[in-house]
C-alpha positions in Angstrom: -1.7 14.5 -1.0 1.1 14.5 1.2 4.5 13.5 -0.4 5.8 10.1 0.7 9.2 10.4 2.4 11.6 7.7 2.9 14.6 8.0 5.3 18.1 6.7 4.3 20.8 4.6 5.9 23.6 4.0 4.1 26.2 0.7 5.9 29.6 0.4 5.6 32.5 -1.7 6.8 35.7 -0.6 7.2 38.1 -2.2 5.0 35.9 -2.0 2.3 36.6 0.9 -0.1 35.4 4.0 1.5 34.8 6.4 -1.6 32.1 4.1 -2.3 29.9 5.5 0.5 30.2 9.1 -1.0 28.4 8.2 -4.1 25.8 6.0 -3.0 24.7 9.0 -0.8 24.8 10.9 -3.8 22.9 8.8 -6.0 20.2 6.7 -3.7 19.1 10.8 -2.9 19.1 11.4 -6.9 17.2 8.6 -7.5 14.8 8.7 -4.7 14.0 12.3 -5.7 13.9 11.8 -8.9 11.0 9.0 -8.8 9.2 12.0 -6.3 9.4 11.2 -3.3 11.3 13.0 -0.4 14.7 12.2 1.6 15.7 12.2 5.0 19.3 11.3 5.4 21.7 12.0 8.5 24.3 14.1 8.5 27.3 13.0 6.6 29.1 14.2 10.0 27.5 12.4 12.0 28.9 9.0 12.1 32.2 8.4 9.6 31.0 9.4 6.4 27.6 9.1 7.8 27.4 5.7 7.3 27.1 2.8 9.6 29.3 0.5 10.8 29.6 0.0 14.0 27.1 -0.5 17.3 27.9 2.7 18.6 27.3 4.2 14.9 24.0 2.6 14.8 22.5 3.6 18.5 23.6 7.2 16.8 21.2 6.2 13.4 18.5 5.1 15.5 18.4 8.1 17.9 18.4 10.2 14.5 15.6 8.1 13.2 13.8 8.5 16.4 14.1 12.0 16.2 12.0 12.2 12.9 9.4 9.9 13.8 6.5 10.7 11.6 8.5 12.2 9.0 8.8 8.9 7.0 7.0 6.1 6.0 9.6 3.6 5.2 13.3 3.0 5.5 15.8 2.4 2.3 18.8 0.4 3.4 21.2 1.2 1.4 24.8 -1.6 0.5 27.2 0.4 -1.5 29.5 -2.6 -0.1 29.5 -5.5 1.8 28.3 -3.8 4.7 28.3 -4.4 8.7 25.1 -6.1 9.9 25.7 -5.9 13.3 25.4 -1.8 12.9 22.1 -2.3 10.9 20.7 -4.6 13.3 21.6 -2.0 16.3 20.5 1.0 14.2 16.5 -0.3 12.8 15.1 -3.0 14.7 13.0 -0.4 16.4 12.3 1.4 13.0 8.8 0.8 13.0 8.2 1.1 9.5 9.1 -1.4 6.2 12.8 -1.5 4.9 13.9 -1.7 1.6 17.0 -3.9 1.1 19.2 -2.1 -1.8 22.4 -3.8 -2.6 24.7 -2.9 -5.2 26.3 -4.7 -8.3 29.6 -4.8 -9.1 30.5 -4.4 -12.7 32.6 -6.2 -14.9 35.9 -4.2 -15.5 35.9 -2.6 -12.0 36.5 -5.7 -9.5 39.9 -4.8 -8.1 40.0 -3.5 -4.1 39.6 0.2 -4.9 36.1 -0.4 -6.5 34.9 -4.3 -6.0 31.9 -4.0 -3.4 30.7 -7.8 -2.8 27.4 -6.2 -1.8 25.7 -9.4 -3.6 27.1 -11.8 -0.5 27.5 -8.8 1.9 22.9 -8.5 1.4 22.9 -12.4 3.1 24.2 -11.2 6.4 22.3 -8.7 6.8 19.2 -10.6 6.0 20.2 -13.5 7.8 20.3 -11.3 11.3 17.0 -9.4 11.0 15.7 -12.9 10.1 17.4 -13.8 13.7 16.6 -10.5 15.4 12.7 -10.8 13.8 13.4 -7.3 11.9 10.9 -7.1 9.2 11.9 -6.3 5.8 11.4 -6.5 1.8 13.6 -7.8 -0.6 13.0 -7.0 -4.5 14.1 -8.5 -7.7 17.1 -8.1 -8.7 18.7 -9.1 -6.2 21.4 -6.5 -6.5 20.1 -3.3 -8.7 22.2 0.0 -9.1 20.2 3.0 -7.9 20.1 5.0 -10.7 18.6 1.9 -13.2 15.1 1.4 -14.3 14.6 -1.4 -12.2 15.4 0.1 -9.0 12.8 2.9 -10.0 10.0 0.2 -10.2 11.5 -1.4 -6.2 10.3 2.0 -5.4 7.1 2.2 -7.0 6.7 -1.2 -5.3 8.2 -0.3 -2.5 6.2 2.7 -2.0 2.9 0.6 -2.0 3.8 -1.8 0.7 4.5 1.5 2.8 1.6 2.6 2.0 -0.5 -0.3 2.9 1.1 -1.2 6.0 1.1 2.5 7.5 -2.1 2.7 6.2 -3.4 -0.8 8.0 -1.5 -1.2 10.9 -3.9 1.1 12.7 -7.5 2.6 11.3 -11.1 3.1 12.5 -13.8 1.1 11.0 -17.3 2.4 11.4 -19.9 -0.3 11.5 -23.6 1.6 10.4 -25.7 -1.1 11.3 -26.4 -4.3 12.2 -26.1 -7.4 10.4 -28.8 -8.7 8.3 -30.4 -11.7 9.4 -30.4 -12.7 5.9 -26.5 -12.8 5.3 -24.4 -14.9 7.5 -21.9 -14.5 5.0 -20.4 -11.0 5.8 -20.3 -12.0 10.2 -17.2 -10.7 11.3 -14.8 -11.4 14.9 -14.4 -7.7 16.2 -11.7 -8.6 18.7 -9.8 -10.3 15.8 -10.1 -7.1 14.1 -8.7 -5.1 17.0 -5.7 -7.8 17.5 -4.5 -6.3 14.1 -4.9 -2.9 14.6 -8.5 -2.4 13.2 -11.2 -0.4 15.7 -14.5 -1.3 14.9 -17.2 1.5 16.0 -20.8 0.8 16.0 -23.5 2.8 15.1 -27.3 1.5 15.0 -28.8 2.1 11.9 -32.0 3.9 13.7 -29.8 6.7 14.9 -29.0 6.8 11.4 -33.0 7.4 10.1 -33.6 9.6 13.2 -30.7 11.8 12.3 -31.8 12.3 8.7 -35.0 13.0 10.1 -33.7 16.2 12.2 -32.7 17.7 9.2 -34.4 20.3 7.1 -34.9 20.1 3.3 -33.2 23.9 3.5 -30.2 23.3 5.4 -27.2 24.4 4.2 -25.3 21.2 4.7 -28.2 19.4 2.6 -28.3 21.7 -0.6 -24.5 21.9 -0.7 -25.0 18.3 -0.7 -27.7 17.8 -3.2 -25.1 20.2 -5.7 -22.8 18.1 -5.2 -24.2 14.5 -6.0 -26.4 16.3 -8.6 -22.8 17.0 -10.3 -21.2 13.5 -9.3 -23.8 11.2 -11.5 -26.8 11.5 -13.5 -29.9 13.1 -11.2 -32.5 13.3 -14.0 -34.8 10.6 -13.5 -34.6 10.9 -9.7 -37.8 12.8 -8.0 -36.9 16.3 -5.8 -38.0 14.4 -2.6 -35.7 11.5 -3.1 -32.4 13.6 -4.1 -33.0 15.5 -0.6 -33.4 12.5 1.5 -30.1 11.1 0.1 -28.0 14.2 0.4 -29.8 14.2 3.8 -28.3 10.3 4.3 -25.2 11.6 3.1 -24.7 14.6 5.2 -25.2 12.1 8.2 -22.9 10.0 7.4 -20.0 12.4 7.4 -20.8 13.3 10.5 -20.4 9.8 11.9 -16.8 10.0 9.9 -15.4 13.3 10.9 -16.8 12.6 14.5 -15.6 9.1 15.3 -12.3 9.7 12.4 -13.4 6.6 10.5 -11.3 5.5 7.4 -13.5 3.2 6.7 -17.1 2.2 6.9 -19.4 -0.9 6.1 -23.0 0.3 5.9 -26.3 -1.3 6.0 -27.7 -1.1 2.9 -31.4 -2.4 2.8 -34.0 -3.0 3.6 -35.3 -0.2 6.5 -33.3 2.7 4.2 -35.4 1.7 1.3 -38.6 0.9 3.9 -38.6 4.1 6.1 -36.6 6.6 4.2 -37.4 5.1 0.7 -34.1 5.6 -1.0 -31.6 3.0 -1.5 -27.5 4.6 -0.6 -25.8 3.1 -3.4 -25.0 6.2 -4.9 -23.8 7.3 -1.9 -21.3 4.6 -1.4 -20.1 5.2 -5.1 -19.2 9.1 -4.1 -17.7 7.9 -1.0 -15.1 5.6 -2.5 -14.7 7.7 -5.2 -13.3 10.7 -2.6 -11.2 8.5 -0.5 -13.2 7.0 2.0 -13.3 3.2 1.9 -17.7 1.9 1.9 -18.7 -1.2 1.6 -22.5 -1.9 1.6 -24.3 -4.6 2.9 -22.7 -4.7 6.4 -20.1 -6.1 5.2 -16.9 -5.5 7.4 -13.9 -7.9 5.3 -14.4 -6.5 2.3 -14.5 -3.0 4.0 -11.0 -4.5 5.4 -9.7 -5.1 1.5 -11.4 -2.7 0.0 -9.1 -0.2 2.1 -5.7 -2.3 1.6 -6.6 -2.3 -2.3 -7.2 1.9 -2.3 -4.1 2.6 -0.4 -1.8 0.4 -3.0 -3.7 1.4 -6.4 -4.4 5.0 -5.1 -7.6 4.6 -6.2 -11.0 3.4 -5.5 -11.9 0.2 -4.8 -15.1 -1.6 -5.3 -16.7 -3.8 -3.2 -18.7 -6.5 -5.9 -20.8 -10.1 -6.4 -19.2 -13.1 -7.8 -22.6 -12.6 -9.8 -22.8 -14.6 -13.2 -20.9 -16.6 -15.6 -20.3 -15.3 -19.3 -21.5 -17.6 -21.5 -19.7 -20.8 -21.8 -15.8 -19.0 -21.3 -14.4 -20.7 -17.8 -12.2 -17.9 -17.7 -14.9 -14.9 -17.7 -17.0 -13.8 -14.8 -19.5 -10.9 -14.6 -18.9 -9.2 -11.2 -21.5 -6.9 -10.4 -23.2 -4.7 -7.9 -26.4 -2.9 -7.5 -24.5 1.0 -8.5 -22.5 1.1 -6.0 -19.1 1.2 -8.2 -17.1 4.5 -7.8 -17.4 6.4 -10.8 -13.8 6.7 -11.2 -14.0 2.8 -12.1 -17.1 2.9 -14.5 -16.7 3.9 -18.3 -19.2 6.7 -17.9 -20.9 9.0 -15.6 -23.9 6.6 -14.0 -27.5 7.2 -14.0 -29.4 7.2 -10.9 -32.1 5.1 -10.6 -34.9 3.3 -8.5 -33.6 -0.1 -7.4 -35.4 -2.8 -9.7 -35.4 -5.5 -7.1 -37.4 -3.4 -4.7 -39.2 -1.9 -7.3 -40.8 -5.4 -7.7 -42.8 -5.6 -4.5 -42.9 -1.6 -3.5 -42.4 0.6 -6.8 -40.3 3.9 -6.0 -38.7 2.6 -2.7 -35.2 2.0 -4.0 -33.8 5.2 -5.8 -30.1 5.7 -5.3 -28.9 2.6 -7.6 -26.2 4.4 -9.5 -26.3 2.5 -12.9 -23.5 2.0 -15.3 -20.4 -0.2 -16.6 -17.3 -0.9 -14.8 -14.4 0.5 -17.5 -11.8 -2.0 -18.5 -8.7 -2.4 -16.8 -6.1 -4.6 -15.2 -7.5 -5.2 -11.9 -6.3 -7.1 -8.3 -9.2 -8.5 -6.6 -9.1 -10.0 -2.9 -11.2 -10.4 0.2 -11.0 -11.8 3.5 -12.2 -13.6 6.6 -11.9 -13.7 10.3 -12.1 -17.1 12.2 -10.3 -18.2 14.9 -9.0 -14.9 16.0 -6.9 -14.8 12.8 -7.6 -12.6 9.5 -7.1 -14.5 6.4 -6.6 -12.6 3.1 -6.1 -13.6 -0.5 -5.0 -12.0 -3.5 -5.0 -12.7 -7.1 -5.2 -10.4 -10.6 -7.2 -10.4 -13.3 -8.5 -7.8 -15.7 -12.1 -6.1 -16.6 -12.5 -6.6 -20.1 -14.6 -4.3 -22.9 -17.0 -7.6 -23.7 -20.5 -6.2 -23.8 -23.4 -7.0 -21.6 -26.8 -6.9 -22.3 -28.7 -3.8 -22.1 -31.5 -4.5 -19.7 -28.7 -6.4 -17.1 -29.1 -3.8 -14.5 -26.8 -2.5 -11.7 -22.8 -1.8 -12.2 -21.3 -4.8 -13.7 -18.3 -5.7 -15.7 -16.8 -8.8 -17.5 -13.6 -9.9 -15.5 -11.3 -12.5 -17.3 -9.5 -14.6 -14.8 -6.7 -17.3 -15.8 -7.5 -20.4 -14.1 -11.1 -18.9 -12.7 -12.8 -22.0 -12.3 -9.7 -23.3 -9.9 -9.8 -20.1 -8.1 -13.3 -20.4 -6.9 -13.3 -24.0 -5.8 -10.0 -22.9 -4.1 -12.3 -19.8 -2.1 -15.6 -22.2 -2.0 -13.2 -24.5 -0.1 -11.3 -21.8 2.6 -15.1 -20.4 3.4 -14.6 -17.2 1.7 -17.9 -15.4 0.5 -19.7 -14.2 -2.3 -18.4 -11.0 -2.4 -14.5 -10.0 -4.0 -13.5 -6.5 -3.7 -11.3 -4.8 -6.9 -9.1 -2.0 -7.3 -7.0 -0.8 -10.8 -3.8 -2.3 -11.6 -1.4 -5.3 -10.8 -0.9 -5.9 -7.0 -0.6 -9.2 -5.3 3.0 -8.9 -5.3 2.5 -5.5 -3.3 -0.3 -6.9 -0.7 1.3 -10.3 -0.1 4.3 -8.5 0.8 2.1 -6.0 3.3 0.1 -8.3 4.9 2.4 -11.7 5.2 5.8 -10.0 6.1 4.6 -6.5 8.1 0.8 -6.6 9.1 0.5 -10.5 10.4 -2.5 -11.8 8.3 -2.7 -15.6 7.1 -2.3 -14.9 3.5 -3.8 -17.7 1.4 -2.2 -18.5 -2.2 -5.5 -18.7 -4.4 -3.0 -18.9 -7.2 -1.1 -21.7 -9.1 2.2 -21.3 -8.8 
């Protein structure tokens, strides 16, 4: 995985005390470095001290930035004093990318000329103009934070996130493998709402799909180096030889559709012609597709493919796209999310067992193999979905946590026990703003992360699902 970069600037102002500017190039580098990402910082020659100050200084910065488009996914503004705002207004409001504001304290003991830095006021002006100039950017807690501290580490962890879901959003290809079911009017989407915010939707009809798999020969190379492969990704035991080669067949297909079209992402049509013509249901196959880094949600549906993605490029990790499916006992606070095995195995406690779906299994025995089985591992989780209406995307965000609480053996599927604070408020809250059945998940503590993405960089109506 490529290392993220960030790019420097560094303000100044000129009757402030100058050897300041030294060591905050010296130590925002040292502490950028040190968390792992990489640097780009101008020339110290280039402007005085290579700092900015003036307009002039910042056309110079901005050229410079121009001239290593590509090279970095965000932009660390750096206050080692009460800085110029006119020069940071001139230098990134064609940046293109989020900007960190980083102002530094002043310690006690060290407030005379030669080392007070008033960076606490000086961080106002320059967040007052890019609110004036429409400059996007992200502000952290503390409000001022040395470099070098613990706290600045996380505002790059955090920081690091938000650049990667807004770089990662801003512009993707969404394949659409099928048509909607007739069935679920929950997942219909707005394409053109989708494009407004940088999302291409391709299409593909799902019988171009079955012919494909058709044209292919159980011997192919591309199908047994397929086979291997998911044989080694879950447990192939109880699955007949037939069945293991029509879904590495599926499989080899749909790569083609994503290294042909370049999709990111896909929603795919999950039932019921796979399971009617082809007689294998593609969970599986969505699980190993999330689990290597390509966002899948099943059952057409294209918002949760939408969240699924934003979640995987904050965690990096999987997501999971999953049901709103049961309550846990009489606890307001617990919820069993589930889906039918399509959970990447990187999010389940053990390796998952392929098996025939039990719901098709019902009224045509043997049609539905590909459910991969198991139980979603416990974590702290961020779940979120959203909906387009009104040629607007509206996303929420809230955190919770997968818990070890058991459930019953013969439950089939993927499923876990999420515990929620406030659960039962939540989901009147989403019943009410038309959201549907489905959430999507991903490891770790993010709203903080997404809200900032999608509210302050990306454009989506972010609704609060939360108490505050």
């Amino acid at each position: 995985m490529k290392k993220q970069t960030f790019a420097l600037y560094f303000g100044n102002r000129g009757f402030m005390p100058a050897e300041l500017i030294s060591s905050a190039r010296r130590e925002m580098k040292q502490a950028v470095e040190n968390a792992g990402y990489g640097v780009l910082m101008m020339n110290e020659s280039a402007t005085r001290y290579g700092a900015v100050e003036t307009r002039e200084e910042g056309l110079i910065y901005a050229e410079w930035l121009k001239s290593h488009a590509g090279e970095f996914e965000g932009v660390i503004l750096c206050m080692p004093i009460f800085i110029d705002e006119n020069g940071a207004m001139m230098a990134l409001r064609d940046a293109g990318v989020p900007i960190l504001m980083q102002a530094y304290p002043d310690e006690i003991g060290k407030m005379d000329f030669a080392h007070r830095r008033d960076a606490f006021c000086g961080k106002f002006s320059v967040t007052d103009v890019f609110e004036q100039c429409r400059i996007p950017y992200t502000v952290l807690k503390p409000h001022v934070v040395h470099p070098l501290s613990p706290e600045f580490r996380q505002n790059l962890r955090d920081f690091a996130a938000v650049c990667r879901v807004v770089n990662g959003m801003k512009r993707f290809n969404l394949g659409c493998i099928g048509a909607r079911t007739t069935a679920f009017k929950t997942v219909r989407f707005d394409e053109i709402a989708m494009q407004r915010h940088g999302i291409n939707v391709e299409s593909f009809d799902l019988s171009e799909l079955i012919a494909k798999v058709g044209l292919l020969k159980d011997n192919d190379e591309s199908v047994q180096k397929k086979k291997e492969h998911l044989e080694n990704y879950a447990d192939f035991s109880r699955v007949p030889e037939e069945k293991k080669l029509t879904l590495s067949k599926v499989s080899v297909v749909i790569d083609e559709y994503i290294e042909e079209y370049r999709l990111d992402a896909i929603a795919l049509r999950c039932w019921n012609e796979m399971e009617t013509y082809l007689r294998v249901c593609p969970c599986v196959l969505v699980s190993e597709l999330n689990d290597r880094g390509i966002t899948c949600s099943c059952e057409i549906d294209m918002c949760s493919a939408v969240t699924m993605r934003a979640l995987s490029l904050a965690s990096e990790a999987p997501a999971a796209c999953l049901d709103w499916n049961n309550n846990y006992g009489d606890d307001p606070d617990k919820v069993i999310l589930f889906h039918c095995g399509s959970t990447a195995q990187k999010l389940m406690q053990k390796k998952g067992t392929v098996t025939s779906h039990k719901m098709f299994d019902k009224t045509d025995k043997g049609s539905g193999y590909g459910t991969n089985e198991g139980r979603i591992a416990a974590f702290p989780m961020t779940f979120s979905n959203c909906k387009t209406e009104d040629g607007k995307i509206t996303v929420y965000f809230s955190e919770g946590a997968f818990t070890s609480d058991p459930i019953e053996k013969n439950y089939f599927g993927c499923a876990g026990v999420a515990k929620i604070e406030g659960l039962q408020d939540k989901l009147i809250r989403l019943a009410r703003g038309g959201f549907k059945h489905h959430t999507t998940v991903t490891p770790g503590h993010l709203k903080s992360v997404l809200s900032e993405a999608f509210r302050v960089y990306l454009g989506y109506d972010v609704v609060k699902i939360d108490k505050e």
